[in-house]
C-alpha positions as CSV (number, residue, x, y, z in Angstrom):
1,X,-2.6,4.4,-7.2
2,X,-1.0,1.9,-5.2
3,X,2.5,0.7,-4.4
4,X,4.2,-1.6,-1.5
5,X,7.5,-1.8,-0.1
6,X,8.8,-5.0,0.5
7,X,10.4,-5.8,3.8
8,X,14.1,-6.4,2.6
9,X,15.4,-7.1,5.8
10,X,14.1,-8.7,9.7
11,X,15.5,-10.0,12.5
12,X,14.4,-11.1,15.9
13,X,16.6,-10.9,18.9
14,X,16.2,-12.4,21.9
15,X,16.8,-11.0,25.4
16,X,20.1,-12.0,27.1
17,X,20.9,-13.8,23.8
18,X,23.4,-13.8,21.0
19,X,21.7,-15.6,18.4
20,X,21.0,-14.0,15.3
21,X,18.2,-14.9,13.2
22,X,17.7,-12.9,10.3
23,X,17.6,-15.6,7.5
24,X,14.3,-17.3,9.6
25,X,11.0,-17.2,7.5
26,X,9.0,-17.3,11.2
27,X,9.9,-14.3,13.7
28,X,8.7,-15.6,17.1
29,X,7.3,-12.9,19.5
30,X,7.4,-14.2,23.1
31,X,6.9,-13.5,26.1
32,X,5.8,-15.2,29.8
33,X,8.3,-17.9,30.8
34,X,10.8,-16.6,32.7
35,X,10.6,-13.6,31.6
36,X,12.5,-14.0,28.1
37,X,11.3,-12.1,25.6
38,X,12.2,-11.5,22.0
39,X,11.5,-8.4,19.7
40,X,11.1,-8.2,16.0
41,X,13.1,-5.6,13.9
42,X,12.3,-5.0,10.2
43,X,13.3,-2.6,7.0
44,X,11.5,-1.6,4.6
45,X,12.9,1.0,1.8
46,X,11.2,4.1,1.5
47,X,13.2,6.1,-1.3
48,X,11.1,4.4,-4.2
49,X,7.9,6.7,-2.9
50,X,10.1,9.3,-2.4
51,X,11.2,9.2,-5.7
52,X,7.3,8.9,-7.1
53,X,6.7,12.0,-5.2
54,X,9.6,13.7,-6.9
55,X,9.1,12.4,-10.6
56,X,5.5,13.8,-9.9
57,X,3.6,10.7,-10.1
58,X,2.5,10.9,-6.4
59,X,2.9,15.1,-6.4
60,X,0.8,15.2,-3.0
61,X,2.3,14.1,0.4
62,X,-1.1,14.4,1.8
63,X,-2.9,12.5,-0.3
64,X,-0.8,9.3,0.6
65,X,-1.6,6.7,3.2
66,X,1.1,4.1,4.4
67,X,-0.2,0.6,6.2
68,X,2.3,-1.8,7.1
69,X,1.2,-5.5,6.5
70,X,2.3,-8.5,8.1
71,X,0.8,-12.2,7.9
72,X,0.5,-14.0,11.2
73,X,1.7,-17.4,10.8
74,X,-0.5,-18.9,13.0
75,X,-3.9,-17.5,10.9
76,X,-3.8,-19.9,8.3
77,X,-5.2,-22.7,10.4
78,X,-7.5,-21.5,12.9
79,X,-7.7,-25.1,14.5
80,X,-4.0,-24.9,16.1
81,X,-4.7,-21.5,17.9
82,X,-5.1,-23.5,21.3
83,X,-2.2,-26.3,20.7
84,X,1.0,-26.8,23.2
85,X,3.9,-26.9,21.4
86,X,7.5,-27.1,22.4
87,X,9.4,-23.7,22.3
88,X,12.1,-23.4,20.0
89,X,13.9,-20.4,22.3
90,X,14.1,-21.6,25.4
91,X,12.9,-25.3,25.2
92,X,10.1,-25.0,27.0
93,X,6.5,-25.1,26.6
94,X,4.7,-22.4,24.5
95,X,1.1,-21.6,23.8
96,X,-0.2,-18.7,21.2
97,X,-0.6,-15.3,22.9
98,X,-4.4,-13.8,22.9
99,X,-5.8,-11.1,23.7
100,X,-2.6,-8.3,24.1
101,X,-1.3,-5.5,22.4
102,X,1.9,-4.9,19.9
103,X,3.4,-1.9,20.1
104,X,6.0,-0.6,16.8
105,X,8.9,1.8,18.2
106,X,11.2,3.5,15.8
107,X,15.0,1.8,15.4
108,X,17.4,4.4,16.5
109,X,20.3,3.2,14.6
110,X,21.7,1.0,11.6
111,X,22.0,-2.3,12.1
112,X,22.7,-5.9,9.8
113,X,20.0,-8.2,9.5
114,X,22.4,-11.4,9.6
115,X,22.7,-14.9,8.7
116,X,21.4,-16.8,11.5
117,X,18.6,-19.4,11.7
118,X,17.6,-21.5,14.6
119,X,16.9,-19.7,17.9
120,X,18.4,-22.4,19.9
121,X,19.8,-25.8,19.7
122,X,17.5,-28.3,20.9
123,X,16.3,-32.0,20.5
124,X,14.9,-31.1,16.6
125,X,17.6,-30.2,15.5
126,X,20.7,-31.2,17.2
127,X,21.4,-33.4,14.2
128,X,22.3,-30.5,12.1
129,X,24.5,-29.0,15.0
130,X,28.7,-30.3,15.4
131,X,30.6,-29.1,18.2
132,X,33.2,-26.7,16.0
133,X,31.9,-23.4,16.5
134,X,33.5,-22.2,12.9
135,X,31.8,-25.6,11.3
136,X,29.8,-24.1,8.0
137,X,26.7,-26.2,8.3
138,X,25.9,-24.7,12.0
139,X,22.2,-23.5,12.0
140,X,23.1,-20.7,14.4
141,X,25.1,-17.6,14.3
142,X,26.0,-14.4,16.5
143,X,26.9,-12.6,13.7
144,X,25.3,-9.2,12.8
145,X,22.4,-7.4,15.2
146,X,21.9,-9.6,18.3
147,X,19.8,-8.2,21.6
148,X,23.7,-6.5,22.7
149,X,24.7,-5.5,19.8
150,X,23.4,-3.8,16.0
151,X,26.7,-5.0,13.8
152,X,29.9,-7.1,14.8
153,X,31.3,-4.9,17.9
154,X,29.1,-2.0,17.8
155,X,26.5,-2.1,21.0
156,X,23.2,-1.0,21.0
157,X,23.1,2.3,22.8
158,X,20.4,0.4,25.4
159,X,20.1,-3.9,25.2
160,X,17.4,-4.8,22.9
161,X,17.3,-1.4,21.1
162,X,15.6,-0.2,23.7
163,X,15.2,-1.1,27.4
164,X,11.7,-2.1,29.1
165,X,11.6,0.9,30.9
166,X,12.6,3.2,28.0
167,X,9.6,1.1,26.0
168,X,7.7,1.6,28.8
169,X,7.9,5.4,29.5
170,X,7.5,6.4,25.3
171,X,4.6,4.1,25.7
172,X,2.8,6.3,28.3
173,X,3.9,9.1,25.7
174,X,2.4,7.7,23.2
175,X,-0.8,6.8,25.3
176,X,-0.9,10.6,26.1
177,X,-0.8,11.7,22.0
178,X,2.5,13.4,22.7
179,X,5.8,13.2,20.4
180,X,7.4,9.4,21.1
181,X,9.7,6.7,20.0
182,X,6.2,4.2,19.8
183,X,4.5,5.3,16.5
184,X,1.7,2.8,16.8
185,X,0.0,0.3,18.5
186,X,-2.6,-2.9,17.3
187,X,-4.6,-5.1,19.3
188,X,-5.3,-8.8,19.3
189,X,-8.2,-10.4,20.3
190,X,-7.8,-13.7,19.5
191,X,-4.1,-13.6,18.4
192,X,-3.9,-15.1,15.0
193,X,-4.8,-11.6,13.2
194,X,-2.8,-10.0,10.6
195,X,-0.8,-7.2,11.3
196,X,-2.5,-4.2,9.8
197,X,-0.8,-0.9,10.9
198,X,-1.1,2.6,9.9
199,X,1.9,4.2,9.7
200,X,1.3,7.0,7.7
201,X,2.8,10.0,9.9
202,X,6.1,7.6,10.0
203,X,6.6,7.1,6.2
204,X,6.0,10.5,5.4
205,X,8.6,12.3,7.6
206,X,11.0,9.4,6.5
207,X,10.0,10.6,2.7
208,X,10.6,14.2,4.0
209,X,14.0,13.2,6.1
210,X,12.2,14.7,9.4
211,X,12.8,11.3,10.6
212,X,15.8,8.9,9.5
213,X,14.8,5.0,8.1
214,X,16.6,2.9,10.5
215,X,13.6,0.5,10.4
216,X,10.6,0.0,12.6
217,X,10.9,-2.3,15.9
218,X,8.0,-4.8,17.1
219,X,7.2,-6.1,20.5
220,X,4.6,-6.8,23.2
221,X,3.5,-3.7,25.4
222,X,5.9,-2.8,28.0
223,X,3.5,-4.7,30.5
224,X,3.5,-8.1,29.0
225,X,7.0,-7.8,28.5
226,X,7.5,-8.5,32.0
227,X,4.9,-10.8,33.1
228,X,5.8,-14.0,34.0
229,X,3.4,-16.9,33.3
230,X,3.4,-20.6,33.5
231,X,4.2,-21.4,29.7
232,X,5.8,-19.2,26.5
233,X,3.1,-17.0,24.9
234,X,4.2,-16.6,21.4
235,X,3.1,-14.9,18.1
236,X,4.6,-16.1,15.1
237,X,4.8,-13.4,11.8
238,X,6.0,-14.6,8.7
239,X,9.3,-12.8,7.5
240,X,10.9,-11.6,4.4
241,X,12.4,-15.3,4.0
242,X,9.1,-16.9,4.1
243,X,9.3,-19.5,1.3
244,X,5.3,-18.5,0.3
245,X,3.4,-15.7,-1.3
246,X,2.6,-13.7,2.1
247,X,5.6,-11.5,2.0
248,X,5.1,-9.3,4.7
249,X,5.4,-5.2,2.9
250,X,4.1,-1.2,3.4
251,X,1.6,-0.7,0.9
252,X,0.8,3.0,0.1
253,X,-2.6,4.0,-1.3
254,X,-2.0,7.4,-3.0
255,X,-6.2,8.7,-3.5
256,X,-6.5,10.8,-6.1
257,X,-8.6,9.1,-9.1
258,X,-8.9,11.1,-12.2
259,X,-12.1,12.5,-12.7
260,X,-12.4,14.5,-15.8
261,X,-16.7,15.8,-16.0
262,X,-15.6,16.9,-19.9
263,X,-17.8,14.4,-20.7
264,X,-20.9,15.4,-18.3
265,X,-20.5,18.9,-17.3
266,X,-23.6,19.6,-15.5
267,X,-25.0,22.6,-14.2
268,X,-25.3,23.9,-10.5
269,X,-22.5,21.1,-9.6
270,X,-18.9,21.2,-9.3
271,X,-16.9,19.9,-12.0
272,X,-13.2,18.8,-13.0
273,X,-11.8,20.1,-16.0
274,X,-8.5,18.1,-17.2
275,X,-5.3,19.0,-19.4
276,X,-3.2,15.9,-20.5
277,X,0.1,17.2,-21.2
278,X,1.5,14.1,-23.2
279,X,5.3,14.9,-24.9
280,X,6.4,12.0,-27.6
281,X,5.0,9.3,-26.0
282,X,4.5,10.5,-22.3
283,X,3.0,12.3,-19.9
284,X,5.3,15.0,-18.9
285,X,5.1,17.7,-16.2
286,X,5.3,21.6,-17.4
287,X,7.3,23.9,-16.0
288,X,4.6,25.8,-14.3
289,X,1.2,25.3,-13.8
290,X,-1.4,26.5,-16.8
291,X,-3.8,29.0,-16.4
292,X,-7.1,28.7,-18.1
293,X,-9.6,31.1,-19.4
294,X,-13.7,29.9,-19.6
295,X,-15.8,31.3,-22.9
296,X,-18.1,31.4,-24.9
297,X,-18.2,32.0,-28.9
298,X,-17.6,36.0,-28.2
299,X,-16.6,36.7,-24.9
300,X,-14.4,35.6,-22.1
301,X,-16.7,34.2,-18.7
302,X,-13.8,33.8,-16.2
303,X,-10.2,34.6,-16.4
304,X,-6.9,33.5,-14.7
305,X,-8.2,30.5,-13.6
306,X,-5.8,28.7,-11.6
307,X,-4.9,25.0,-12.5
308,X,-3.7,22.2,-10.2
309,X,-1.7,19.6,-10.9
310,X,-2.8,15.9,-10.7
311,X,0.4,13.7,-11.3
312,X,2.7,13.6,-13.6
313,X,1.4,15.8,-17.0
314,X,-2.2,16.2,-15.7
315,X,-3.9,19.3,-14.5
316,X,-7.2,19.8,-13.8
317,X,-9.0,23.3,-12.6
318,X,-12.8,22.3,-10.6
319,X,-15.6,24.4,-12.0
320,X,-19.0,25.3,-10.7
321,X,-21.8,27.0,-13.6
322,X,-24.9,28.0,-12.2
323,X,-28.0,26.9,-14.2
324,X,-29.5,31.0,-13.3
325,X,-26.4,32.3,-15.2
326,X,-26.2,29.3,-18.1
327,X,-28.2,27.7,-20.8
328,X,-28.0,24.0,-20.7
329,X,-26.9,22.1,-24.4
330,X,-24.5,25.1,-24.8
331,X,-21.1,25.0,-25.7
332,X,-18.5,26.4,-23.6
333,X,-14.6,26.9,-24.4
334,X,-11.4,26.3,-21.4
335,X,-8.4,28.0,-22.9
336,X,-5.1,26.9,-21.0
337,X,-2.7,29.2,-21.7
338,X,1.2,30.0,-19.8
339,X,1.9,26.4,-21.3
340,X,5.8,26.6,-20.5
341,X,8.0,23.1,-21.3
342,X,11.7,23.1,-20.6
343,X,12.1,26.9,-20.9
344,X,9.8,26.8,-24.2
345,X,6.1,28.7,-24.4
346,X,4.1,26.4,-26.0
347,X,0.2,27.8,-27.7
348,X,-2.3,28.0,-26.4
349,X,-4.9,25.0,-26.4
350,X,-8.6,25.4,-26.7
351,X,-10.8,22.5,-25.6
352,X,-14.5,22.4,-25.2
353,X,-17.5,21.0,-23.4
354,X,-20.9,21.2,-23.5
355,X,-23.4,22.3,-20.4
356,X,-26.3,19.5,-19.3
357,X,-29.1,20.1,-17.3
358,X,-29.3,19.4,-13.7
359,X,-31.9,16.8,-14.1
360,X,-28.8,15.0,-15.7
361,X,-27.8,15.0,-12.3
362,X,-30.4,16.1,-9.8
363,X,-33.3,14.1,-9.7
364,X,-35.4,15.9,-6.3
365,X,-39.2,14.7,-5.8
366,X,-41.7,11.9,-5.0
367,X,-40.1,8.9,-6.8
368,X,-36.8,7.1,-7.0
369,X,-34.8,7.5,-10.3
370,X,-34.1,4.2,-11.2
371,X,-31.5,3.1,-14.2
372,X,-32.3,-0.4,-15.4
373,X,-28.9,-0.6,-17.7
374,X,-26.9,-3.1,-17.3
375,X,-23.0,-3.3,-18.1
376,X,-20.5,-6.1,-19.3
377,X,-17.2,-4.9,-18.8
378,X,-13.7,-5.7,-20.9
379,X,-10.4,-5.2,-20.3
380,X,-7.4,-4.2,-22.7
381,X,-3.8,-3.3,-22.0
382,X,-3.1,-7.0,-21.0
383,X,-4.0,-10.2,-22.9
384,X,-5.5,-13.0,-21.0
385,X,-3.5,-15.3,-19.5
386,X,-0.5,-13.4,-20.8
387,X,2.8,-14.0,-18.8
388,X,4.4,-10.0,-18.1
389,X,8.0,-9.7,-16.8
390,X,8.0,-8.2,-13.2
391,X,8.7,-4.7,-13.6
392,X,6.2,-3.8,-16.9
393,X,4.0,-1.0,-16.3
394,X,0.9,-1.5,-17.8
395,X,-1.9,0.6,-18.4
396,X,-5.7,-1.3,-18.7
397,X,-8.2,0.5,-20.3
398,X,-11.7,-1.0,-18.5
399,X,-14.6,-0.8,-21.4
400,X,-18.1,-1.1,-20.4
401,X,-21.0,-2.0,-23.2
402,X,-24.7,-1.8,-22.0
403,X,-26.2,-4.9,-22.6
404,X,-28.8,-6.0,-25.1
405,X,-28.1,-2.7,-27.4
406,X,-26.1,-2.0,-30.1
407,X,-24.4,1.4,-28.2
408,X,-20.9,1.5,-28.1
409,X,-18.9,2.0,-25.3
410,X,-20.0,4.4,-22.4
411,X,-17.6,6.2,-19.8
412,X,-18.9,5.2,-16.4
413,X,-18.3,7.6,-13.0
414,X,-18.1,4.7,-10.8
415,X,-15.8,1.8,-11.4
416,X,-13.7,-0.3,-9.1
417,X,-11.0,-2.5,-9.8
418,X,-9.9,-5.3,-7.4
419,X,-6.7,-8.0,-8.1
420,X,-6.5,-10.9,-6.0
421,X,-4.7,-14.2,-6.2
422,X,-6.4,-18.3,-5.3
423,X,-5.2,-20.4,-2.8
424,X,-7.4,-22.9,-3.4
425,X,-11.0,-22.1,-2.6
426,X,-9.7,-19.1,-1.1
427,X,-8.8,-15.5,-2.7
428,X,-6.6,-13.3,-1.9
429,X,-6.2,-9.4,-2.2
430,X,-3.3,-7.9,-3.4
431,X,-5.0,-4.8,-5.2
432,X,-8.4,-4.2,-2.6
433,X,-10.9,-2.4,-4.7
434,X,-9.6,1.2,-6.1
435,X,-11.0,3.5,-8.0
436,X,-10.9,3.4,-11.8
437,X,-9.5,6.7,-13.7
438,X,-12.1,8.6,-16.2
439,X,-11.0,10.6,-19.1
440,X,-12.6,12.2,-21.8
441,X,-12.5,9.6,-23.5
442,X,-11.6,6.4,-21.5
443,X,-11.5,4.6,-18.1
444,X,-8.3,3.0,-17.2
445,X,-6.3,1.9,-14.5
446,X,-2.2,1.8,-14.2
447,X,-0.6,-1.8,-12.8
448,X,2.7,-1.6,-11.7
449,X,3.9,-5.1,-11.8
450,X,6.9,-4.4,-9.1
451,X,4.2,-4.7,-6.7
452,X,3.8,-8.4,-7.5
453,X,5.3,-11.3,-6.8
454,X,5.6,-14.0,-9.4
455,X,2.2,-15.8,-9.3
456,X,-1.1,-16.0,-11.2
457,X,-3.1,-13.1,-10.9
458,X,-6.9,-12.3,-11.3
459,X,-9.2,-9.3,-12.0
460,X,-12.4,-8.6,-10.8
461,X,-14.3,-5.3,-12.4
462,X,-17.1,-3.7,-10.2
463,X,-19.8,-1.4,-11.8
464,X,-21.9,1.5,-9.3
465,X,-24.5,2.8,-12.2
466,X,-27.9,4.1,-10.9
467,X,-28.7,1.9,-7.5
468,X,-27.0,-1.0,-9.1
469,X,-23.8,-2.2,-7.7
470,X,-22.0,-4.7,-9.6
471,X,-19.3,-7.5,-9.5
472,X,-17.9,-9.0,-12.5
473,X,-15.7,-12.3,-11.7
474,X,-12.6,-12.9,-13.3
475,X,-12.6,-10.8,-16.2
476,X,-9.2,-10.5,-17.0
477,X,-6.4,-13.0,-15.4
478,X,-2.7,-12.9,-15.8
479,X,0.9,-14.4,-15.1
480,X,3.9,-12.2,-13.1
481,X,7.1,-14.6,-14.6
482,X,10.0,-15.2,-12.6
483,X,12.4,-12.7,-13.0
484,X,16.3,-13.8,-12.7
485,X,17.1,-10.9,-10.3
486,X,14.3,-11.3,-8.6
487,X,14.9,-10.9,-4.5
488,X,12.1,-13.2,-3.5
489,X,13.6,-16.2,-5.6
């Protein structure tokens, strides 16, 4: 499953400034000429996955994984990475930075993003400026979080969050693996990369309140920051504001596919048994977890099995049969019993499955195994080119029909999902390839649409069967409508 925090709030101050820009869709890292540099505070919300954690969705703190993504501005057009442009902080000359390293520090306190725009007055855009400070249609403002100050007269503790040398000494912590304000670090070679940044160890303790959310700082390392050079090195990131599709967000993968070998329980190899506890029309969590109970048509195998719980509703208990002790083609019996829902004991529930052979699954001598079937996949749970309000949750269920035969529909182990947007002749990931849930009886996969923005989307479908991998293009694609209350409008 996967989910993404938008940024809701950024600001970039600038040392020895005043100026506030937190309504600018570029934040402008710099550093070099005369030593002014800027830094690049941002706020994400983390309380949503904290409450998926809660509800039971995401049950496994562990299991989650937490990358912070940003789009460099300047990696759209690869042919402007050596141009000299003129600076709009200082009104000088400013070239993109290469080859450095960003370093993200934790914000120590609250502070207000603002309504400032411009970073300084200069020949562009002196036009829009008129000499009354209070006049409405000024592009610049000192109001809110500033390099002195986080709100309207309340100082940072240290100017600019955090002086150089306190950057500089958590930085050698850091270095060292020990506890530190800098959480992480990413390297640019030729500066127009993305910002791609692990933050898991972050996220969590804010999920866990170990640590409190004030928001995650960005800057060059300690060393640059003071390094004076002929012109302005400068990275640009695109913000919150940015009038485009790249809104900069923490996406958190949370690994745990559904697996359920009811279907293929094969001998002499560990298996997943699954329990899908589904009240009216929902998956709903127990009060405990079930026990289960493995037999046969007289006896009981193994007893007091103990479950564990998936997500929300779904238990599974893994399962090993040796093929010395079992028959294969014989039918087996999982009772789950200690089914307890809101204080009531439910019955029992007795499920079955049937044993294969290991060849099924172990295929050990002088020859490949080689599986010449061939899959066309289709999708259901969204109709094509259907336009879905932002917010639906939908769940897809991902058939595959071998081809050339009259089967039906087989349950494939291996399926991959991707979704992606086109700019052009370009495509974009917003969904990288995940794994596809198997049931029983079904594969599916669950799209929450508050993890997209307003666009068309498309879906690719990947099938791993035998030594065969894949790609089908396009199979399902869909509209995310403007949504009134929508943020990013």
């Amino acid at each position: 499953m996967i989910y993404k925090s938008y940024i809701e709030k950024t600001d970039t101050i600038i040392s020895n400034s005043k100026l506030n820009t937190g309504l600018n869709p570029i934040a402008e890292l710099v550093y070099g000429k005369d030593t002014i540099v800027s830094r690049t505070l941002i706020y994400f919300d983390h309380s949503k996955v904290k409450k998926l954690m809660n509800d039971g969705i995401m049950p496994n703190i562990e299991k989650m994984k937490h990358v912070l993504h940003i789009t460099n501005a300047g990696s759209l057009d690869f042919t402007q990475l050596h141009d000299c442009e003129t600076s709009s902080i200082n009104d000088n000359k400013k070239i993109r930075a290469t080859s450095f390293d960003l370093i993200f520090f934790l914000i120590p306190k609250e502070w207000d993003s603002g309504k400032g725009f411009d970073y300084s007055m200069n020949a562009l855009n002196a036009g829009y400026y008129s000499p009354t400070p209070i006049d409405p249609k000024r592009l610049v403002s000192t109001d809110g979080c500033n390099w002195f100050q986080r709100k309207n007269g309340i100082l940072w503790d240290e100017e600019g969050v955090y002086t150089n040398s306190t950057l500089s000494n958590e930085y050698d912590k850091f270095s060292a693996n020990e506890p530190s304000l800098v959480i992480a670090r990413q390297h640019f070679d030729v500066g127009n990369e993305n910002i791609n940044v692990d933050i898991t160890d972050t996220f969590n303790k804010f999920i866990t309140d170990e640590l409190k959310n004030y928001g995650i700082g960005i800057a060059f390392s300690p060393f640059l920051e003071v390094t004076e050079t002929e012109y302005e090195n400068y990275l640009g990131l695109l913000t919150n504001k940015t009038n485009t599709f790249f809104q900069p967000f923490v996406e958190t993968r949370y690994d745990d596919v559904v697996l359920d070998d009811r279907a293929n329980f094969v001998l002499n190899k560990n298996n997943k048994l699954y329990l899908y506890c589904t009240i009216g029309d929902t998956l709903q969590d127990l009060d405990n977890n079930p026990t289960v109970t493995i037999k046969n048509s007289d006896d009981e195998i193994i007893t007091e099995l103990e479950s564990q719980k998936h997500t929300r509703g779904i238990y599974y208990v893994d399962l090993k049969l040796s093929k010395g002790d079992f028959e294969a083609d014989t039918m087996l019996y999982d009772v789950w019993s200690n089914i307890y829902y809101q204080g009531t004991k439910l019955d029992d529930v007795e499920l079955d499955f049937t044993l294969k052979d290991t060849p099924n699954f172990f295929n050990i001598g002088n020859s490949l195994s080689v599986t010449n079937t061939t899959f066309t996949p289709s999708i259901s749970g969204i109709k094509e080119k259907e336009d879905i309000k932002r917010g639906d949750i939908r769940k897809l269920t991902i058939s595959a029909k071998p081809n050339y035969t009259t089967n039906t529909i087989q349950l494939v182990d291996n399926l991959g999902i991707r979704v992606y947007v086109k700019d052009g002749t370009r495509e974009i990931d917003v969904i990288e390839w995940d794994k596809i849930n198997k049931t029983f009886s079904e594969n599916f996969y669950i799209i929450d649409t508050n993890i997209l923005i307003p666009q068309r989307y498309y879906v690719d479908v990947k099938i791993t069967y035998g030594m065969n991998s894949i790609i089908h293009h396009d199979v399902l694609s869909f509209n995310i409508v403007d949504d009134l209350n929508n943020k990013y409008a």
